[in-house]
C-alpha positions, 0 to 999 in steps of 0.5 A: 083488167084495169082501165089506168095503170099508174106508176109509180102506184103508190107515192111520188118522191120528190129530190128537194135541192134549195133554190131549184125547182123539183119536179116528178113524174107520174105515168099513166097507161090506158089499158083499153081499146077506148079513149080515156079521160083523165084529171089530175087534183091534188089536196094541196094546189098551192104547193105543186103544178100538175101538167099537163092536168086533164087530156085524153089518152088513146087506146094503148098508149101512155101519157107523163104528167109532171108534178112540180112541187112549188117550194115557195108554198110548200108547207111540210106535210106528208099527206098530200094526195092526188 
């Protein structure tokens, strides 16, 4: 099995309404019986506010980051990643 379950897997979809902030979530799940380390980057730190960024998760267990897109940076482009 797979240390880190995340979900959604694959993309994170954003409801963008004007003058208000947007945020998703992505769940990580740590398949283990270890602790286990995370970071989460992005190839555009201007445009969103991960939090938490960085933490542990115990074994078994689950931790939510919010991904918040930062509309006043954000510029129209589909391949950001993290």
């Amino acid at each position: 099995t797979t240390y880190l379950t995340l979900q959604p897997s694959k993309e994170i979809i954003f409801e963008v309404i004007p003058g208000a902030s947007s945020t998703s979530l992505i769940s990580l799940t740590n398949n283990k019986e270890t602790f286990l380390a995370f970071k989460v980057k992005t190839t555009a730190p201007k445009n969103y506010i991960v939090r938490p960024n960085q933490g542990v998760i115990k074994p078994y267990e689950s931790v939510d980051v919010s991904i918040i897109l930062n509309l006043e940076k954000t510029v129209d482009d589909k391949d950001h990643k993290f």
